[in-house]
C-alpha positions, 0 to 999 in steps of 0.5 A: 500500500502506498500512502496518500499524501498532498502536494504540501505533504508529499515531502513529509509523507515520502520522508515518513514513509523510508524512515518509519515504514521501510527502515523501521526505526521504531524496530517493530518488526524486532519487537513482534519477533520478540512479543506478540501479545500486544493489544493496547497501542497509543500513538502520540504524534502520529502525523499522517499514520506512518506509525499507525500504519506499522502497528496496524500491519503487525498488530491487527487486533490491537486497539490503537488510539492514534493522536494528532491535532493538526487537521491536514495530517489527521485526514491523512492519517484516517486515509492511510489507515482505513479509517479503522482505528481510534483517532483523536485530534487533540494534542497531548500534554502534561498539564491540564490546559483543555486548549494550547496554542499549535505552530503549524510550520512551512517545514511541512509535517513539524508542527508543534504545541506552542512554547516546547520545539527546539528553534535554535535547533530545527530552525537552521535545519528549514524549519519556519512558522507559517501560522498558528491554530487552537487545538483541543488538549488533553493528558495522557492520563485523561486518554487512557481514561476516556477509552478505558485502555486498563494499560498500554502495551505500546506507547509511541511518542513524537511530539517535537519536544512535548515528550518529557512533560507527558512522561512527567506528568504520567509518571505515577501511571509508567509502570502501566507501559510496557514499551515505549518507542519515539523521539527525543529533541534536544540533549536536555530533553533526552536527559529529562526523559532519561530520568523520568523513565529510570525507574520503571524502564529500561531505557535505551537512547539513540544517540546519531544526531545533535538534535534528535534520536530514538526512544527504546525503552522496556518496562523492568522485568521485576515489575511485570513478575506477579508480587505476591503477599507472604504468609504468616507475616503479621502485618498492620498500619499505623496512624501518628496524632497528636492534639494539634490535629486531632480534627484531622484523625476522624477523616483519617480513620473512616477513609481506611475503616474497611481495610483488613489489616489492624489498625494502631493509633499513636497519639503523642503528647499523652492527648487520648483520642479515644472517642474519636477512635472507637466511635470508627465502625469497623467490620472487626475489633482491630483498632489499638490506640497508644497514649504516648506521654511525651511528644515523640514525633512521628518516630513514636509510631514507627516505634509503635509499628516496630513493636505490633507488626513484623511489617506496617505502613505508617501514615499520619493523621493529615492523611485521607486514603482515597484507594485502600488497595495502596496498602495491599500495594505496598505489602507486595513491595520487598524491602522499606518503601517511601510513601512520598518522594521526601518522604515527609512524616516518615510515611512508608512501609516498614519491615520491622527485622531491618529497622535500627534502634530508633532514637528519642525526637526531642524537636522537629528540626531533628525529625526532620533531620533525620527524614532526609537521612533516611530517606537515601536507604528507602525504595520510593512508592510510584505512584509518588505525591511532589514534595511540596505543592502551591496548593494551599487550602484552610482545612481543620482551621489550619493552613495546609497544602494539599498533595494528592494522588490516585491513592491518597490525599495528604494535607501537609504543613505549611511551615516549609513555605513559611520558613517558621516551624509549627508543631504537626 
């Protein structure tokens, strides 16, 4: 089959066909060699359908969703695959703007979302603006959602310079691909992506040119292997109070009422808690509550997990679960695993044989201290929350930012912003 192509096109098309259909750049016909159970494809950046073209051709059966917002290239892109597939003319990104700003260029075929192409790289090459148009926009994520793909087998990305900030922004969900293929611009770019992929792929970047080259990356072998939960481990989770934000504790203990692990409160500072912990209707009698007289912070509760549990996940009370499955998730992980990427509050799971002999918190200062410490011996837990967020909202009376995943919501303190400690 030849592909239709206009006369603006034609050089576009013609480059797109030896590139991607004859030499195979994106090693397609390696990768059905290898496996051919590939039923959910996405491509991001598809032009006129070069690529949608391949992967129609090797994976007939698979759904494939076809991305392009610029209109000319879209036809094409329909002509060039027999209508068959899914198309969506919207150009994705990684924030959540619903419309962007399109540069169609006199390089025909180089379009690109406003504010990301390399000029000082492509320009040089012929590259020139001829004009611009409003496209829709969507994120990765909300694709996935809006076609109920449960993952994506294979992701195709070419989006002149888009690329990083997709993958950032999809992060929490990376461990749902299992090979990515596309194009880098730019050494930082190449860079950026590098590390946004590092930790859930294998990652393999072509290197022949100064400006742009191959993305091959694989999904890790340890996260396709089915986890499994180890019996006869007595296993629990442990909330850390105090009065400061008792407000906070009932929230918390209804979002994780139905888990079936038991549940311990740690409240600091001799506060009792009591009516608010037993008034939590649970299926089973598994709440113990702890009165520590002193102000231990929250390495009181990890001394409270290490006492109760062989392994347990410790949250603190600013914590809502939206998705009780996060502690299942976490059991499944080998070794301590950070909930937050600074792994604030000590929140993560915990195997009691590796942890040391933990010392008295006297001060915030030094729990904090000693979060950054231990941080450097944690795996982190991805789907991750940012650190810190410029969302602040009043809850419980007090200043909060709000973090917030698929998994949980944490209202975390707003000292850090404010350069003055508060107790938590």
């Amino acid at each position: 089959m030849s592909l239709q192509y206009t006369k603006e096109l034609e050089e576009c098309v013609k480059s797109h066909e030896e590139a991607v259909i004859i030499q195979d750049e994106y090693k397609i016909r390696e990768l059905y060699a290898t496996d051919k159970d590939i039923e959910y494809i996405v491509d991001l950046g598809a032009n006129v359908g070069t690529a949608a073209f391949k992967f129609q051709t090797f994976y007939p059966n698979a759904k494939i969703i076809v991305c392009e917002p610029e209109p000319e290239c879209m036809k094409l892109a329909k002509l060039n695959t027999n209508n068959k597939l899914i198309y969506v003319q919207k150009a994705i990104i990684g924030d959540d703007r619903k419309e962007v700003t399109f540069n169609q260029c006199k390089w025909a075929g180089n379009g690109h979302v406003d504010g990301h192409f390399r000029w000082d790289l492509y320009a040089p090459m012929g590259s020139k603006l001829d004009k611009q148009i409003k496209v829709q926009a969507c994120t990765l994520e909300d694709l996935m959602k809006e076609y109920n793909f449960p993952r994506i087998d294979l992701l195709k990305i070419d989006t002149e310079g888009m690329e990083s900030e997709i993958l950032r922004a999809f992060k929490p969900h990376l461990s749902k691909v299992k090979y990515i293929r596309g194009e880098w611009h730019g050494d930082e770019e190449k860079s950026l992506i590098r590390d946004i992929l590092y930790e859930t792929h294998d990652v393999f970047m072509e290197s022949e040119l100064e400006t742009n080259g191959g993305i091959f990356a694989t999904r890790r072998k340890d996260l396709d292997e089915p986890k499994k939960i180890k019996e006869n481990v007595k296993r629990g989770i442990v909330v850390t109070t105090s009065e400061y934000t008792k407000n906070f504790l009932k929230d918390c203990l209804e979002s994780i009422k139905e888990v079936k692990y038991p549940i311990v409160v740690l409240s600091n500072g001799g506060y009792n808690p009591s009516d608010i912990v037993y008034d939590i209707e649970r299926s089973e009698d598994k709440t113990k509550l702890i009165i520590n007289p002193v102000n231990g912070w929250e390495i009181a509760g990890i001394q409270a997990g290490k006492d109760n549990f062989n392994e347990f996940v410790h949250i603190m009370d600013t914590t809502i679960i939206k998705d009780i499955s996060m502690f299942d998730r976490l059991f499944e992980l080998e070794g301590n695993v950070a909930l937050t990427r600074g792994h604030f509050h000590y929140m993560g799971k915990y195997e009691t044989s590796s942890l040391p002999t933990l010392p008295i918190i006297t001060s915030k200062e030094v729990a904090i201290m000693l979060e950054a410490h231990w941080l450097k011996y944690y795996r982190e837990f991805n789907p991750d929350l940012p650190c810190l967020s410029e969302v602040i909202e009043e809850v419980h009376g007090q200043r909060r930012m709000r973090l917030e995943n698929d998994y949980m919501i944490k209202w975390k303190g707003t000292w850090q912003k404010e350069k003055e400690v508060e107790p938590f």
